[in-house]
N, CA, C and O atoms as a GROMACS GRO file, in nm:
protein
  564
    1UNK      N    1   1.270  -1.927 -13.077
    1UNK     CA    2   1.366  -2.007 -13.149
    1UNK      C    3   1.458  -1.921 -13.234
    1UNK      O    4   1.557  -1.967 -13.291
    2UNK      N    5   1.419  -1.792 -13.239
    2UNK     CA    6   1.514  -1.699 -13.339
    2UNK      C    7   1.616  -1.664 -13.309
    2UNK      O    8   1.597  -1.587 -13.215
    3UNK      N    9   1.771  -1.675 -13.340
    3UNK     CA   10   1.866  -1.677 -13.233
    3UNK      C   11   1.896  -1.754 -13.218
    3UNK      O   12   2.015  -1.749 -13.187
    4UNK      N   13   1.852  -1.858 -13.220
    4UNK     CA   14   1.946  -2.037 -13.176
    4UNK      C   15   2.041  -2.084 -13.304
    4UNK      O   16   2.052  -2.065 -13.425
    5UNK      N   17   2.076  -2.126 -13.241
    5UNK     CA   18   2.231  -2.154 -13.296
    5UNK      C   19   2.212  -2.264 -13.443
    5UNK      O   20   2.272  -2.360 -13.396
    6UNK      N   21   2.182  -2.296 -13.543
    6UNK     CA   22   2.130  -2.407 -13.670
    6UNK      C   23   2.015  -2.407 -13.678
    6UNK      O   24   1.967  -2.508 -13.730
    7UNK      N   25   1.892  -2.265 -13.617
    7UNK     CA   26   1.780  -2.216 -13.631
    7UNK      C   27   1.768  -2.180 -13.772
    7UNK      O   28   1.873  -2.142 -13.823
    8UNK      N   29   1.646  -2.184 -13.860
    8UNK     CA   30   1.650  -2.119 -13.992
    8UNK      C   31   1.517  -2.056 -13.983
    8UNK      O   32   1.409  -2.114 -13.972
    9UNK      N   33   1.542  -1.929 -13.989
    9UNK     CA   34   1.388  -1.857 -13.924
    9UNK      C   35   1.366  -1.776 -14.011
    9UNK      O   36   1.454  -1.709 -14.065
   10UNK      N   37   1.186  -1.767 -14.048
   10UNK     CA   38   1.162  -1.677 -14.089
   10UNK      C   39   1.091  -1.590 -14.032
   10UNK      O   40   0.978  -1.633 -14.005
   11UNK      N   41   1.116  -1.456 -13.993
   11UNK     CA   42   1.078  -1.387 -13.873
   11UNK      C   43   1.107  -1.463 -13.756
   11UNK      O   44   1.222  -1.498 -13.732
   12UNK      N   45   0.980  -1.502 -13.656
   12UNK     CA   46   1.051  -1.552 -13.500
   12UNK      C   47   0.990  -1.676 -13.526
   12UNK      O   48   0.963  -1.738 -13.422
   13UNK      N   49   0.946  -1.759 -13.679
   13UNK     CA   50   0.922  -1.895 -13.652
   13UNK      C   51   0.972  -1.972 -13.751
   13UNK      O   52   0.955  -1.918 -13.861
   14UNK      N   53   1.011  -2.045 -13.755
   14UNK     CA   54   1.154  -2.134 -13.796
   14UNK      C   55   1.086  -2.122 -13.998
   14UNK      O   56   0.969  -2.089 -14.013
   15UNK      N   57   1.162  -2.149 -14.113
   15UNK     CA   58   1.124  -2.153 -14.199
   15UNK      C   59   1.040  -2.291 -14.218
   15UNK      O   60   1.073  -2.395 -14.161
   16UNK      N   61   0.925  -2.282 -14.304
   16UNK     CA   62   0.874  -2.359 -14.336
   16UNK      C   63   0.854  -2.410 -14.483
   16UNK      O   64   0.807  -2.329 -14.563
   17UNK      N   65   0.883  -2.523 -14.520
   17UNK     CA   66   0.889  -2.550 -14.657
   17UNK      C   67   0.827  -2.686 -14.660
   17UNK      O   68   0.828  -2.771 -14.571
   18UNK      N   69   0.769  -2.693 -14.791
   18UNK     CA   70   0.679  -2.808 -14.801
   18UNK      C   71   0.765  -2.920 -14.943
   18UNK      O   72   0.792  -2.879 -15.056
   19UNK      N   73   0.781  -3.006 -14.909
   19UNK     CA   74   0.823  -3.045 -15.018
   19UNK      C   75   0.763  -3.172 -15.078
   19UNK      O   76   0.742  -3.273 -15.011
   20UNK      N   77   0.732  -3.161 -15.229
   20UNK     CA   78   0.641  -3.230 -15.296
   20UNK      C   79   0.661  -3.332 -15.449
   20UNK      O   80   0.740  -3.316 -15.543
   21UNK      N   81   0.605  -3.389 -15.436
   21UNK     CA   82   0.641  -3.479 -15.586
   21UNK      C   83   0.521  -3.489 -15.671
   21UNK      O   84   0.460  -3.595 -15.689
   22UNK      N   85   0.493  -3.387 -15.719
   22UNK     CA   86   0.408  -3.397 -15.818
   22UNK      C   87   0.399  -3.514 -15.932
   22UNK      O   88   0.494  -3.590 -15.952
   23UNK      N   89   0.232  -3.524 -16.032
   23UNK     CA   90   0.276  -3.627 -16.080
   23UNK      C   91   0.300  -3.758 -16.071
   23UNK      O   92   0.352  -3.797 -15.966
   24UNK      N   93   0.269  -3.860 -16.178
   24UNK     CA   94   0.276  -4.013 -16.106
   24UNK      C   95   0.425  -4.079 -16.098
   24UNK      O   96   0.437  -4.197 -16.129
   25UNK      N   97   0.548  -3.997 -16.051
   25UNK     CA   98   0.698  -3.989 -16.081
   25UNK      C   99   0.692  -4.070 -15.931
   25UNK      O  100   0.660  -4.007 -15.830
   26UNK      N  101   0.722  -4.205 -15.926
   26UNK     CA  102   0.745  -4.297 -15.820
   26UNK      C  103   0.859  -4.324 -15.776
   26UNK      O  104   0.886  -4.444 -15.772
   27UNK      N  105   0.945  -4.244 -15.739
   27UNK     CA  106   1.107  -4.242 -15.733
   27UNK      C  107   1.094  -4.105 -15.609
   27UNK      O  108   1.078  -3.987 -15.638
   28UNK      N  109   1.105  -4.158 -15.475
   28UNK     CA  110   1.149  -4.039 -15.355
   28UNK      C  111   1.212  -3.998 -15.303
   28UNK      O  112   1.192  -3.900 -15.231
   29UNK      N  113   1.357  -4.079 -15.326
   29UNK     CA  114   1.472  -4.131 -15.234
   29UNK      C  115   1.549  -3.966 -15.203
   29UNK      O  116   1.593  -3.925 -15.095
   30UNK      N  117   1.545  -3.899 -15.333
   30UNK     CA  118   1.592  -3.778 -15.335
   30UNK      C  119   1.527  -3.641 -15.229
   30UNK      O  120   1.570  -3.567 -15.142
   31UNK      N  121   1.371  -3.672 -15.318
   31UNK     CA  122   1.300  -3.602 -15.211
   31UNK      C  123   1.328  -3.605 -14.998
   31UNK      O  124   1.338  -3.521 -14.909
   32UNK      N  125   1.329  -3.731 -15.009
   32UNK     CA  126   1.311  -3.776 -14.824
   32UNK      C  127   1.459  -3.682 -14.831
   32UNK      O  128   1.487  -3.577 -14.773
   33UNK      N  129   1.520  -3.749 -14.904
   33UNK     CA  130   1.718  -3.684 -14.856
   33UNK      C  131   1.714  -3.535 -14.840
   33UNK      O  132   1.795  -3.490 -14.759
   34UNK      N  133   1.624  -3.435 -14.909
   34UNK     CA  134   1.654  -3.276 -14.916
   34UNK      C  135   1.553  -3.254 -14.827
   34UNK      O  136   1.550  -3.141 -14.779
   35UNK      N  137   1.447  -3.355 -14.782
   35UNK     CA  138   1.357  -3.356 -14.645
   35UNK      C  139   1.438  -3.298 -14.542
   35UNK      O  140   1.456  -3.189 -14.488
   36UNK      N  141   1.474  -3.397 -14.538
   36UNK     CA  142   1.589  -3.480 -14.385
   36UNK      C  143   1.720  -3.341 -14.389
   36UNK      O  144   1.726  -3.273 -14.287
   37UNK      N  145   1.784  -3.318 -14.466
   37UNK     CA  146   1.871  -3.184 -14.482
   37UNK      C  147   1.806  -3.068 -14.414
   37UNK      O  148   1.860  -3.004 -14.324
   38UNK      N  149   1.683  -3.044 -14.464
   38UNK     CA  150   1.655  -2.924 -14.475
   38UNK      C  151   1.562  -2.923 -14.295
   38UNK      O  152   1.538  -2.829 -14.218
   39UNK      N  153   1.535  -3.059 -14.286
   39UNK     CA  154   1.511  -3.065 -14.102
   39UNK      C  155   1.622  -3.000 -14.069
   39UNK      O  156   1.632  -2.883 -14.033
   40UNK      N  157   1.744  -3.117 -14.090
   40UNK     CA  158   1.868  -3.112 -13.996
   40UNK      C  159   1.899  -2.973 -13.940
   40UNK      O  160   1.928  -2.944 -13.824
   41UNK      N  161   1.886  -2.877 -14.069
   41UNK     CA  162   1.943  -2.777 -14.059
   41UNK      C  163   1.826  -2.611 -13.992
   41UNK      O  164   1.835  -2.488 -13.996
   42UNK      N  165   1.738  -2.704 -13.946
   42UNK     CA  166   1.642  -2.645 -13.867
   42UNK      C  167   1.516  -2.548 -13.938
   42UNK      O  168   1.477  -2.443 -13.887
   43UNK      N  169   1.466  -2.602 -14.058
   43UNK     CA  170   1.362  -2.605 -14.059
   43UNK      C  171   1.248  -2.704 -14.075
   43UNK      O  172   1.259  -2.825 -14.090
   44UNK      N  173   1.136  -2.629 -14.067
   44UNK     CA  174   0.992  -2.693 -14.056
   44UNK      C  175   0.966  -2.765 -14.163
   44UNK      O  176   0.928  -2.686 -14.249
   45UNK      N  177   0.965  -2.924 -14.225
   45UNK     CA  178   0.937  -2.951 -14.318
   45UNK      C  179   0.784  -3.011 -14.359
   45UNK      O  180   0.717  -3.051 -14.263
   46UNK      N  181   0.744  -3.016 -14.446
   46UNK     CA  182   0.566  -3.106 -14.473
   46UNK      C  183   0.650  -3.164 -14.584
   46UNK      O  184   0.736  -3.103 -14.648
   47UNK      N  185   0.612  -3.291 -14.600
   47UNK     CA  186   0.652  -3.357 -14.712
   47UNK      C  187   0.511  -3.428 -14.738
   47UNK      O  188   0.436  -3.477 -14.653
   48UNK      N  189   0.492  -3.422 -14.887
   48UNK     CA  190   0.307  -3.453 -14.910
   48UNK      C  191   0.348  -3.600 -14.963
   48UNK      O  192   0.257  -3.681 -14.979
   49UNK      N  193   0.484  -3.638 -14.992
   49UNK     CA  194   0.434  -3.797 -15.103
   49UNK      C  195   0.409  -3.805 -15.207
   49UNK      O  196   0.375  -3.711 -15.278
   50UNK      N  197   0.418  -3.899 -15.234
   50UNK     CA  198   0.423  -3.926 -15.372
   50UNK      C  199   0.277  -3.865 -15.458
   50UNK      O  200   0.189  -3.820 -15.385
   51UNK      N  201   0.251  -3.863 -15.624
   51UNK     CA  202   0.187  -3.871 -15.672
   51UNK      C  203   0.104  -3.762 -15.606
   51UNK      O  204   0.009  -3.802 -15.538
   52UNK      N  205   0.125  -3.622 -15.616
   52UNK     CA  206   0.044  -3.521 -15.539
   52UNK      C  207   0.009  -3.437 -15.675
   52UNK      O  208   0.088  -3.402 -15.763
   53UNK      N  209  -0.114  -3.418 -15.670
   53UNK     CA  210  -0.160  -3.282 -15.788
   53UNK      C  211  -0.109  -3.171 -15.755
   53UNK      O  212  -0.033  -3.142 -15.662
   54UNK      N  213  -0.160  -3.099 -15.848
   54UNK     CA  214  -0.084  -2.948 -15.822
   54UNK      C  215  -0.166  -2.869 -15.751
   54UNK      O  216  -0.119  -2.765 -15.704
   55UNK      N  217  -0.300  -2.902 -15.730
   55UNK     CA  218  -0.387  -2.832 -15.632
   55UNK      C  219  -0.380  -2.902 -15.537
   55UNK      O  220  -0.422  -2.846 -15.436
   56UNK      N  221  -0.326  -3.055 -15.515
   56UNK     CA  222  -0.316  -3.092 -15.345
   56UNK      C  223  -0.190  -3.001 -15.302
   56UNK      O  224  -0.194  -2.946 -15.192
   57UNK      N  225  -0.081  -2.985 -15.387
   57UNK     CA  226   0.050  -2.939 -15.336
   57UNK      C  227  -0.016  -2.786 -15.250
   57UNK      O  228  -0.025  -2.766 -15.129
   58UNK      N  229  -0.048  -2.708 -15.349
   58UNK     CA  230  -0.084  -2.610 -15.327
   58UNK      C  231  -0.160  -2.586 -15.218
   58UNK      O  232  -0.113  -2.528 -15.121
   59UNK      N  233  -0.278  -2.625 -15.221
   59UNK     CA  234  -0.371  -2.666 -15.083
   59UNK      C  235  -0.258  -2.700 -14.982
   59UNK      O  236  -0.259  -2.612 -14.896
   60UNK      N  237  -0.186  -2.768 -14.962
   60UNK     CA  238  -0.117  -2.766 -14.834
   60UNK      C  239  -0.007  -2.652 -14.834
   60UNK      O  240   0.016  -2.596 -14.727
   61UNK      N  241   0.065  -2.612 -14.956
   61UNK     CA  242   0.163  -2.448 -14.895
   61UNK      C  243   0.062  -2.368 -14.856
   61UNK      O  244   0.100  -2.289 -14.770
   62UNK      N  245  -0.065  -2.355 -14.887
   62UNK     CA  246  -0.205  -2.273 -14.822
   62UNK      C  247  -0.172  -2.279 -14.657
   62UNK      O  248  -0.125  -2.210 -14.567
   63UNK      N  249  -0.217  -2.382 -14.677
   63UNK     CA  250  -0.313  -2.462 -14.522
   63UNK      C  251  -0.137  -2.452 -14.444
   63UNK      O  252  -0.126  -2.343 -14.387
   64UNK      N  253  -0.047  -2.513 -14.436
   64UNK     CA  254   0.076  -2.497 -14.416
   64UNK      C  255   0.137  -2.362 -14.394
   64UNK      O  256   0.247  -2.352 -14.341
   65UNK      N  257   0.050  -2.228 -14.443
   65UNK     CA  258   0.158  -2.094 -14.427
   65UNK      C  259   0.302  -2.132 -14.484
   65UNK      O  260   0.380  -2.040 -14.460
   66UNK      N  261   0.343  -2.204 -14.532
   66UNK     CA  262   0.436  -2.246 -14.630
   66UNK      C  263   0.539  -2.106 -14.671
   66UNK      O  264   0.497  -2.034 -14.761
   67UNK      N  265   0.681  -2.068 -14.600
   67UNK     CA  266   0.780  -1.994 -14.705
   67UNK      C  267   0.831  -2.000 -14.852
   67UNK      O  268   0.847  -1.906 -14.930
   68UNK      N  269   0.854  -2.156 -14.874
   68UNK     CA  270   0.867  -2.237 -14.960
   68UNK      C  271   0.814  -2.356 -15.008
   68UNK      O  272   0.764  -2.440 -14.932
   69UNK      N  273   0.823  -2.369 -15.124
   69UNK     CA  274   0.774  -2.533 -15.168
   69UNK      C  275   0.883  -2.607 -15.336
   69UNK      O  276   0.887  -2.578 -15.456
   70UNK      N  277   0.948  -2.704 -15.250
   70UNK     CA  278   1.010  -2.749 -15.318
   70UNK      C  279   0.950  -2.940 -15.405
   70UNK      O  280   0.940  -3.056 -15.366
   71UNK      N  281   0.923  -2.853 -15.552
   71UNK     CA  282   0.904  -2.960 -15.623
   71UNK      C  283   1.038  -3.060 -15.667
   71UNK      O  284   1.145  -3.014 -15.708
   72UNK      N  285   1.007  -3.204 -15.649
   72UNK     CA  286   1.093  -3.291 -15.737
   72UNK      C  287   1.017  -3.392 -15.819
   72UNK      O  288   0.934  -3.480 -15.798
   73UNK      N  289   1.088  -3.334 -15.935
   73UNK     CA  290   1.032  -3.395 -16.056
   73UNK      C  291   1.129  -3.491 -16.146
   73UNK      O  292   1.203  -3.450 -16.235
   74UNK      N  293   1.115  -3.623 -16.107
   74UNK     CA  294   1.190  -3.676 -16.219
   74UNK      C  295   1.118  -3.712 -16.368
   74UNK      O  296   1.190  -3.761 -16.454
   75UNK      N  297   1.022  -3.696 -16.387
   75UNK     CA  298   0.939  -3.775 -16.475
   75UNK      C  299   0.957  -3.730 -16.625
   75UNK      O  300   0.930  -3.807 -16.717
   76UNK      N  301   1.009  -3.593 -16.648
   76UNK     CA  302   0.985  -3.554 -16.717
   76UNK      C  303   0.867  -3.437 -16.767
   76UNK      O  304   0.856  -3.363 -16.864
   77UNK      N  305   0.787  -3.466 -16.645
   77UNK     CA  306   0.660  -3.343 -16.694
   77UNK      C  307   0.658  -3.220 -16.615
   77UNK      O  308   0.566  -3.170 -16.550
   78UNK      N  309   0.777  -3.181 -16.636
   78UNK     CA  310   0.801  -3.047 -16.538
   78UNK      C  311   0.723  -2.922 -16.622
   78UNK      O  312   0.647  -2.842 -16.568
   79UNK      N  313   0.764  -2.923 -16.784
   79UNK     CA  314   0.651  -2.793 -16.812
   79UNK      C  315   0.497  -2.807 -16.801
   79UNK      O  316   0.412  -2.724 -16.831
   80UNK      N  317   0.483  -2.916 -16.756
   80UNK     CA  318   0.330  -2.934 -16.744
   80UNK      C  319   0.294  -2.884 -16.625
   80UNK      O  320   0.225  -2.784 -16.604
   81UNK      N  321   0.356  -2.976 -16.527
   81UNK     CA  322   0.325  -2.959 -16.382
   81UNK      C  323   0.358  -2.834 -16.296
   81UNK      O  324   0.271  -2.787 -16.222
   82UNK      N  325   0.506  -2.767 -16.304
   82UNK     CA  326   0.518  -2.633 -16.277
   82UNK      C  327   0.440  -2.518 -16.298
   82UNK      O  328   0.371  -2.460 -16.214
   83UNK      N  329   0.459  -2.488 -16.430
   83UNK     CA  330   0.335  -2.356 -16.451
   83UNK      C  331   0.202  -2.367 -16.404
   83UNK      O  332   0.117  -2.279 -16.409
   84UNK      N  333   0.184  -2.530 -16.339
   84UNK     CA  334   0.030  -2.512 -16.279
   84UNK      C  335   0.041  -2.490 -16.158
   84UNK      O  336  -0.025  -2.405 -16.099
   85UNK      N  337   0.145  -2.578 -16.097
   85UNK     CA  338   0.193  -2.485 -15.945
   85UNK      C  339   0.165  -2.352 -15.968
   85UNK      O  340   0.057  -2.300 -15.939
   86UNK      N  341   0.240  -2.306 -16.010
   86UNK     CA  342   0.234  -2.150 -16.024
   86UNK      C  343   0.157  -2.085 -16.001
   86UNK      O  344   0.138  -2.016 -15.901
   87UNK      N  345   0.077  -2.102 -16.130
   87UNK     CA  346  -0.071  -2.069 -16.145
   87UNK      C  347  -0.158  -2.075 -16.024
   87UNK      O  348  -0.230  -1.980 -15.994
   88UNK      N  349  -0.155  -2.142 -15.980
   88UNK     CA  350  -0.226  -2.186 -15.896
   88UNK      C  351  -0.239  -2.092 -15.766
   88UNK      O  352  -0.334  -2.035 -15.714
   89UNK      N  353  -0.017  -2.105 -15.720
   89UNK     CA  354   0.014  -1.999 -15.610
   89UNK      C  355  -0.086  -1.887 -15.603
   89UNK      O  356  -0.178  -1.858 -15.527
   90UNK      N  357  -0.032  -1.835 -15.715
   90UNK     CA  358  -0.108  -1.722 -15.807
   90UNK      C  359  -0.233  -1.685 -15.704
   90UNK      O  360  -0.256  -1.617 -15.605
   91UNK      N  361  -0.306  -1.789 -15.808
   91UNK     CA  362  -0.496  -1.768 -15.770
   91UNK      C  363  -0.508  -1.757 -15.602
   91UNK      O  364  -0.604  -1.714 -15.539
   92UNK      N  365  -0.394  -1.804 -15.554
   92UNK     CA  366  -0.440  -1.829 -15.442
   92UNK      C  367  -0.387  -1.717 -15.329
   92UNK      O  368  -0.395  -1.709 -15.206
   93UNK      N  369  -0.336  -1.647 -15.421
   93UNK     CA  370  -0.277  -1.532 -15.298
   93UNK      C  371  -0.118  -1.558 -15.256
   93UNK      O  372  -0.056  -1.495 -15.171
   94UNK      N  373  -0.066  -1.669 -15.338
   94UNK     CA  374   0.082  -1.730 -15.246
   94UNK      C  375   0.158  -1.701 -15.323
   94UNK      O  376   0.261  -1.764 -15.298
   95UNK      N  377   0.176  -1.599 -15.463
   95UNK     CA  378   0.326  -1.532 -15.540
   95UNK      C  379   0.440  -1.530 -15.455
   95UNK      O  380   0.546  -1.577 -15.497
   96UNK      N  381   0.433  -1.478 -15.332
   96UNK     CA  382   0.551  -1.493 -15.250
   96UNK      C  383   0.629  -1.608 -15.197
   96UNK      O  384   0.742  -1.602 -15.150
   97UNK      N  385   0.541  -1.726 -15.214
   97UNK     CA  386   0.552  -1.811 -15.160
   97UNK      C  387   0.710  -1.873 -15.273
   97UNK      O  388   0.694  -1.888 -15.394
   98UNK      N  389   0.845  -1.899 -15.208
   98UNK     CA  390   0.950  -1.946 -15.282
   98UNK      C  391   0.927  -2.097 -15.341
   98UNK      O  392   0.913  -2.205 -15.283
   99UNK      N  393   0.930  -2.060 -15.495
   99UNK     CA  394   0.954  -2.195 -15.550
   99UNK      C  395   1.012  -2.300 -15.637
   99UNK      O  396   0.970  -2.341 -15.746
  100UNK      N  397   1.135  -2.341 -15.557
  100UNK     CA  398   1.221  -2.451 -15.612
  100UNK      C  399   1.157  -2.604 -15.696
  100UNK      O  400   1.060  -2.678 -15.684
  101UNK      N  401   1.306  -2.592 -15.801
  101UNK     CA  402   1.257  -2.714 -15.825
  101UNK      C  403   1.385  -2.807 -15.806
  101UNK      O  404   1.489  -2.749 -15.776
  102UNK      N  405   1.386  -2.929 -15.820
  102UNK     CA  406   1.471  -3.007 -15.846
  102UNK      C  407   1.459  -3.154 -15.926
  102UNK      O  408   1.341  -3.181 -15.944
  103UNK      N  409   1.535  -3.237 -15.969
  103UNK     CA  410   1.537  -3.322 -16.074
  103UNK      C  411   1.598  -3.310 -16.162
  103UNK      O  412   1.684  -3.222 -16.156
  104UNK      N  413   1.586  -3.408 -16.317
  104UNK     CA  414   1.639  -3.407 -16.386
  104UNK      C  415   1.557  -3.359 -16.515
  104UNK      O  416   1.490  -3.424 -16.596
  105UNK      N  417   1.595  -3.177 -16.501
  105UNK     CA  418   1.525  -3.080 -16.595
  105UNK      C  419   1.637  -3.043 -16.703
  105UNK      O  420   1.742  -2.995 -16.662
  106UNK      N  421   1.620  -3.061 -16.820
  106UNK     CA  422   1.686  -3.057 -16.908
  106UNK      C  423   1.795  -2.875 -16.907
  106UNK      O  424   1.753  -2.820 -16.805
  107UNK      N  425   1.850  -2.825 -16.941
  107UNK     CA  426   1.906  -2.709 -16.932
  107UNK      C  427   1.815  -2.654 -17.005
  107UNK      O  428   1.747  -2.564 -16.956
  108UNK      N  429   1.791  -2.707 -17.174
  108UNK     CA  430   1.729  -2.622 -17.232
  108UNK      C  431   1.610  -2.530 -17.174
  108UNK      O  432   1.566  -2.426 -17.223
  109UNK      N  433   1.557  -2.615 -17.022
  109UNK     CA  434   1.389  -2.553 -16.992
  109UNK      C  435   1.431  -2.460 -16.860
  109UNK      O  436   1.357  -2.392 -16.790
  110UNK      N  437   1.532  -2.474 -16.853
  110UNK     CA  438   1.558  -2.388 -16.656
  110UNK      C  439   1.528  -2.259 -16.672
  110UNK      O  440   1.461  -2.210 -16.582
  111UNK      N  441   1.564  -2.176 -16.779
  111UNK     CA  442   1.530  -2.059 -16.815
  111UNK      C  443   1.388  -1.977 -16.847
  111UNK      O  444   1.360  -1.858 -16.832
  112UNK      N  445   1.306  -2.095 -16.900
  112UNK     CA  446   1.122  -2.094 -16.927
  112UNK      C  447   1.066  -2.108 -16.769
  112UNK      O  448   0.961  -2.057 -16.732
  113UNK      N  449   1.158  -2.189 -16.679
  113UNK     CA  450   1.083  -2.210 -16.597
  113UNK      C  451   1.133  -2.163 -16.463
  113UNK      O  452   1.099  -2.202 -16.352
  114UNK      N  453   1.237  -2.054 -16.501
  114UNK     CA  454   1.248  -1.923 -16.438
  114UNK      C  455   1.175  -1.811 -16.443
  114UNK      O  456   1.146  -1.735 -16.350
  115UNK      N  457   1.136  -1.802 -16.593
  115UNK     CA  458   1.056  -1.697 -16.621
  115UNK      C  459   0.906  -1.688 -16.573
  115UNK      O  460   0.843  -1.586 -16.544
  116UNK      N  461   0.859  -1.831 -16.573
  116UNK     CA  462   0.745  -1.852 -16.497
  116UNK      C  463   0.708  -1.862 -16.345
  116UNK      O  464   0.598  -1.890 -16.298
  117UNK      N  465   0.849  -1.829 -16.264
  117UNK     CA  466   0.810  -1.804 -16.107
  117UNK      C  467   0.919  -1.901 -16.088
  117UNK      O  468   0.857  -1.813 -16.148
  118UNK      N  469   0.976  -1.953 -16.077
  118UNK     CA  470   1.055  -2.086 -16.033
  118UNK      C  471   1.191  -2.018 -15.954
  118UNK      O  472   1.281  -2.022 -16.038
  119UNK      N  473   1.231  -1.971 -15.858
  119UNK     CA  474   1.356  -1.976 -15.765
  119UNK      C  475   1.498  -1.990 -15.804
  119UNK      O  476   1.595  -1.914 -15.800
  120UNK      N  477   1.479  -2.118 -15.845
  120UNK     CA  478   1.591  -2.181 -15.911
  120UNK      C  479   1.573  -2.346 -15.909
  120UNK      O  480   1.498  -2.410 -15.836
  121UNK      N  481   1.674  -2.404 -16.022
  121UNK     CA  482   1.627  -2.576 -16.038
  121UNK      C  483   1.720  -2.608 -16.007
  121UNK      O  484   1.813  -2.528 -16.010
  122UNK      N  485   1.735  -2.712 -15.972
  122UNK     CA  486   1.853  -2.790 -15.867
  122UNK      C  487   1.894  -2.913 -15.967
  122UNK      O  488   1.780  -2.947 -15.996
  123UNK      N  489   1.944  -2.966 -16.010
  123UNK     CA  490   1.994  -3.035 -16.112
  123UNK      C  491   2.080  -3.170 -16.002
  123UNK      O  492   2.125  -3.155 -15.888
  124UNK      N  493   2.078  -3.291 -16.085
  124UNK     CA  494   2.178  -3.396 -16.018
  124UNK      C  495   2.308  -3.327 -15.998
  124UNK      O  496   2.360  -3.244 -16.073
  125UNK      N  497   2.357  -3.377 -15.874
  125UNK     CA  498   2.491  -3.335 -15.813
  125UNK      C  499   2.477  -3.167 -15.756
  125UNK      O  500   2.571  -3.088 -15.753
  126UNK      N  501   2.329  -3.138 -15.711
  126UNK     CA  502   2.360  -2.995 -15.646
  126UNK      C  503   2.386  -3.066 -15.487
  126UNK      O  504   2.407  -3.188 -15.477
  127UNK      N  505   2.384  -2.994 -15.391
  127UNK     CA  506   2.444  -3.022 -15.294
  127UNK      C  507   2.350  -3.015 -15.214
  127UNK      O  508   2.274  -2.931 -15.263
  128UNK      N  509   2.287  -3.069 -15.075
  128UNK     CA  510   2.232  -3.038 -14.986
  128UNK      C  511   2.275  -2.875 -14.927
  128UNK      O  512   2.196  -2.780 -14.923
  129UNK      N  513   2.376  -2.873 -14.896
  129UNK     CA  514   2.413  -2.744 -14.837
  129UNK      C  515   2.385  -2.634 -14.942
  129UNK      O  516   2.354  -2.522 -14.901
  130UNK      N  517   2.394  -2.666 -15.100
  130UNK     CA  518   2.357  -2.547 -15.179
  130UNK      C  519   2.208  -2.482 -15.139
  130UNK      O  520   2.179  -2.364 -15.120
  131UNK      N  521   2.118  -2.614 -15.132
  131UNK     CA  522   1.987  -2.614 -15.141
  131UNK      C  523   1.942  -2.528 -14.981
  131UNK      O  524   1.875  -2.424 -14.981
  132UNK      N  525   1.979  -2.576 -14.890
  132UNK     CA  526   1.973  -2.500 -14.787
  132UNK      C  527   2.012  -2.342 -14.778
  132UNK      O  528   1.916  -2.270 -14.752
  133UNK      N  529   2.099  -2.298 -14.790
  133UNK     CA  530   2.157  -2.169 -14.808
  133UNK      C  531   2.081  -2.090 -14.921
  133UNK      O  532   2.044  -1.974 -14.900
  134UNK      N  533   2.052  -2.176 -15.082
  134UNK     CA  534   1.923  -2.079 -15.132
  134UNK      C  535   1.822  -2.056 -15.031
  134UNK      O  536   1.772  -1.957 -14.978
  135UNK      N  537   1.810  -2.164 -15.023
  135UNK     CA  538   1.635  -2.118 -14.949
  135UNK      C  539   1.641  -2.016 -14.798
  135UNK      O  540   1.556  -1.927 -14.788
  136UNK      N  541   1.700  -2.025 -14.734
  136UNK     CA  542   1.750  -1.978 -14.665
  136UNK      C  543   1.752  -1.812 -14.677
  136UNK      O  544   1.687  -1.735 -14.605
  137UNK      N  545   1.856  -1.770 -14.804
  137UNK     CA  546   1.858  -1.646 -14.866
  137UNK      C  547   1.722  -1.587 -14.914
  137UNK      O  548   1.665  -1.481 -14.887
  138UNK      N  549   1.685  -1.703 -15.003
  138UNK     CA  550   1.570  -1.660 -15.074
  138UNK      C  551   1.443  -1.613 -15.011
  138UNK      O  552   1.374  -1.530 -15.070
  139UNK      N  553   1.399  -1.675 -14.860
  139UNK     CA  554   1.325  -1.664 -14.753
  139UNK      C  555   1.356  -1.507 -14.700
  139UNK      O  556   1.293  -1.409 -14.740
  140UNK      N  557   1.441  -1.506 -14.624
  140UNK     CA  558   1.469  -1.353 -14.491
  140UNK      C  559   1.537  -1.270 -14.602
  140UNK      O  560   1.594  -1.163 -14.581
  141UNK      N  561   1.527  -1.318 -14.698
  141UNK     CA  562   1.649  -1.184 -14.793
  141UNK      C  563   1.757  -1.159 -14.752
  141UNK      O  564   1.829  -1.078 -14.810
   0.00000   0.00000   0.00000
């Protein structure tokens, strides 16, 4: 598949990204939409659903071989829930593993939660195509 034409590969097998909603934040509409993008544009997606811990998330970028894992958080409990992602990657051998966030994260915290492993945060009105092209970069370098 490496070589095809709206292929997004990492090495010779297409990128894989998991994307997750940590948290009891019952609002997906966003999530399915950067799903469905990030298919279109030819990669591998896992989407876990709603209300996922941070050790189910994790357990599946594991089990998944996962490039990426993109959290959306509307709830508000992003310094809670992130740094345990993290952490977690961490313990588990997956630092490499790229990790986005998106939602509605205040400015004041994008910077704390850069410093703690985070990719970059995607804020209302980023773009599908932004989000693709990070990850994209951020993956094959």
């Amino acid at each position: 598949m490496t070589g095809s034409q709206g292929v997004a590969s990492a090495g010779s097998r297409k990128i894989r990204v998991v994307v997750a909603k940590p948290g009891l934040d019952g609002h997906d509409r966003g999530a399915k939409i950067i799903a469905r993008a990030l298919r279109e544009a030819g990669m591998e997606v896992i989407y876990t659903g709603l209300h996922q811990t941070p050790e189910q998330i994790v357990a599946t970028v594991v089990q998944e071989d996962a490039d990426a894992v993109g959290l959306s958080i509307l709830s508000g409990a992003h310094m809670t829930l992130v740094p345990r992602v993290i952490d977690l990657l961490r313990a588990e051998g997956a630092e490499e593993v790229v990790t986005i966030l998106g939602g509605t994260i205040p400015a004041d915290d994008i910077d704390e939660l850069k410093g703690l492993g985070v990719a970059e945060v995607f804020t209302p009105g980023a773009t599908t195509d932004d989000i693709i092209a990070f990850i994209r970069t951020a993956v094959t370098g």
